[in-house]
Steps between C-alpha positions, in 0.01 A plus 500: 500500500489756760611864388698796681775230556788709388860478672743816515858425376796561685714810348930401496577831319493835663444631133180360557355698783631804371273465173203404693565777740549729173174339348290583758628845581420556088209327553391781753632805308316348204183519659562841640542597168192304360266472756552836715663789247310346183773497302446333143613169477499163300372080557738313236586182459831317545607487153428857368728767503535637801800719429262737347325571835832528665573780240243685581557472894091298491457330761415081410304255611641143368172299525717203538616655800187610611349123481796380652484739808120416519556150508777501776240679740240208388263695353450329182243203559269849622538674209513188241138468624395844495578447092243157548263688636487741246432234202902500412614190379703281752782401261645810469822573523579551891836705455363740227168538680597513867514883492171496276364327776602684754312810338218333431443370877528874627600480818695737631557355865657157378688646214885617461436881451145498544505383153689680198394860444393575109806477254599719271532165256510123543754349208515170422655301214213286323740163564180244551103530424423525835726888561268682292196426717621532815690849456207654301246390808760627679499820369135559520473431839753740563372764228838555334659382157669189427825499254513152335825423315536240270668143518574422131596159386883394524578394181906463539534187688855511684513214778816672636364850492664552882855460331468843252206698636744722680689618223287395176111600618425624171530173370385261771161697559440604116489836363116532466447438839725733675366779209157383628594553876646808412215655333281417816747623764456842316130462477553449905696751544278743323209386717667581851631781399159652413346350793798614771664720377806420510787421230649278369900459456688250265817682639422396849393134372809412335654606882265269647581215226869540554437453874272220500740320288767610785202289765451178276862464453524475891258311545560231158873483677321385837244277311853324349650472849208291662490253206872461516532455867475162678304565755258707364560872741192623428151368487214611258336615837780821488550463106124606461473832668869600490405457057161624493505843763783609307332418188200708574711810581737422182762754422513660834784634675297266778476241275870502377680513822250169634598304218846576533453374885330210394788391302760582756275279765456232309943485416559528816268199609690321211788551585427396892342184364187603628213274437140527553481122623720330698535193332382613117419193309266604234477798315125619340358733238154687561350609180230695523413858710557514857274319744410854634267323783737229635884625453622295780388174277844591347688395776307233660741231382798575566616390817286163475583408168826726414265661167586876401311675312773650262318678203212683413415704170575845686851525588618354169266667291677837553798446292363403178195662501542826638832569421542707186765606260313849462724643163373889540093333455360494880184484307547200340713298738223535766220358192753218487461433844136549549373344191608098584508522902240263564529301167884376572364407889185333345535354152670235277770516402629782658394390882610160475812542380580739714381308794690174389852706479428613881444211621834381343696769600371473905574142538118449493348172667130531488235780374189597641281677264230723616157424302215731610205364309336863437854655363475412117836700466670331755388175325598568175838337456550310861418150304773591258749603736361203710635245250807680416595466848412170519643416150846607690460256828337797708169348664259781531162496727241723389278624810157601399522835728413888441798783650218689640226327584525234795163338462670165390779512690672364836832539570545162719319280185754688263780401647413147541425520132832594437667274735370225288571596197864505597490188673364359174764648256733314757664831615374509866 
């Protein structure tokens, strides 16, 4: 297959241009901060908590974002070989190594930045075998420490966890693991302060708590709007970044105010009977990450074939997972939601139930499932959730893809590969 193939999606919300706008003035301030005034700052990934840094006024470095934004200038298949040439193994994982890589090919004149500056700390929760290795390489090429956090085993199985983890986290994510997670955060905490300086406030996180839960309740009521509505008003294509900017900023006055707009847009596109397709006739889930090097794959259906892309894991994600009851313990609300964030999007039974009720709940008509053959995480549970899916008349086609690396993909064969897979479940 040839590679670089990615389309760009077309943008219906003006939500959504105000968060990339927003993202990439951040995205400059951040690296005045980093790269130019030195200031101390932090490489974590997705599922750790970040609330901490935004405490502390650190500046962060999501390396999920960070791979994504490398692979939507096309950098990766550079990098991914720099790691080759250097005796790594080629079955890493792309998503968690794509910054890794990016180090290790040092070369300032291709790379976003110049290439990341030392960090203070890279954090990372130990969630596969494969996050240990990278992140302490990682570190040493950078000459800086690397905070691991554990990923204990999730001993109470509740299929429905999505229906009580708002309210009841201390029983849907087990005692020992949130005292676990607690114990750590401090142990972080501890850490950056000695190595910036600066303090920490559980005054000023239980603020922050009380106004991310302000955020995911905006953006939870949108996620409820777009499964309801017939058409579909928004596409995945503005559900993505209009979620995940917000997300990465969380507890913001910024943040706040866009997913308060987000919500607004999207009811008044209802209630115009908007649509993202003219003539909508099916309605599909993507499970999986984003497709960071070919967004506009998204939308390539929809005027030929009348198939929206309704849901992906982000929007609907914020509600029960991020939301939190926080009952005077910021501390341990914020465990709650740290300690299971990639488990419940990952692993039986937890993601396939989940998955299963969404699919209900949106009027559902086919799935495609995102399998990137390096990504044990993203692995783990798909064949579970595959089933249950299928087990409830949803036909699901897995595409054996990574979301940042394009070696093995082309848009135009992609499309024709899901063109007949719809054609063969008789709904094209």
């Amino acid at each position: 297959m040839t590679t670089g193939s990615g389309r760009r999606s077309r943008k219906d919300l003006a939500a959504t241009e105000a968060a990339t706008a927003y993202q990439k003035a951040f995205g400059a301030e951040l690296k005045r901060r980093v790269v130019e005034l030195g200031e101390p700052f932090a490489v974590a990934q997705a599922d750790t908590p970040h609330e901490i840094f935004h405490v502390m006024d650190m500046p962060l470095v999501t390396n999920q974002w960070w791979s994504a934004y490398i692979s939507a200038k096309q950098l990766s298949g550079r990098y991914f070989e720099a790691l080759l040439e250097r005796g790594y193994p080629a079955n890493s994982c792309k998503y968690c190594s794509l910054g890794f890589a990016c180090t290790v090919a040092n070369d300032p004149a291709s790379a976003p930045w110049g290439g990341l500056p030392k960090p203070s700390v890279l954090v990372a929760r130990l969630t596969c075998d494969c996050i240990q290795h990278v992140f302490s390489e990682w570190a040493q090429a950078l000459d800086t420490d690397f905070f691991p956090m554990e990923a204990p085993a999730w001993e109470h199985k509740e299929p429905n966890w999505f229906e009580r983890s708002n309210e009841h986290w201390e029983e849907v994510y087990e005692s020992r693991r949130i005292d676990l997670m607690v114990a750590e955060m401090h142990e972080l905490i501890a850490l950056l302060e000695e190595k910036t300086g600066r303090r920490f406030s559980e005054d000023r996180l239980r603020v922050l708590m009380e106004k991310i839960n302000e955020q995911e309740s905006y953006i939870a009521e949108a996620a409820r709007m777009i499964g309801e509505a017939r058409p579909c008003p928004v596409s995945i294509a503005d559900q993505m970044p209009n979620t995940m900017i917000p997300q990465w900023h969380r507890g913001s006055d910024w943040a706040v105010a866009h997913a308060r707009r987000v919500r607004d847009e999207v009811r008044e596109r209802v209630k115009a009977g908007a649509g993202v397709a003219k003539n909508e006739r099916i309605r599909l889930m993507w499970i999986g990450a984003g497709l960071w090097h070919d967004p506009g794959f998204y939308q390539a259906l929809e005027e030929d074939a009348g198939a929206v892309f309704v849901w992906s894991m982000y929007m609907p994600f914020a509600g029960p997972q991020y939301i939190r009851a926080v009952k005077d313990e910021p501390m341990r609300a914020l465990a709650s939601r740290i300690c299971a964030m990639n488990e419940v999007l990952h692993l039986p039974p937890w993601m396939n139930s989940w998955m299963a009720s969404e699919a209900k709940r949106c009027g559902i008509d086919a799935v495609l499932m995102l399998m990137p053959p390096d990504n044990r995480l993203s692995q783990s549970g798909t064949k579970m959730t595959k089933e249950a899916l299928e087990a409830a008349g949803v036909p699901v086609l897995a595409l054996d893809a990574d979301m940042v690396d394009a070696k093995n993909w082309d848009h135009d064969t992609m499309v024709g590969k899901v063109k007949g897979f719809l054609k063969a479940e008789a709904l094209l």
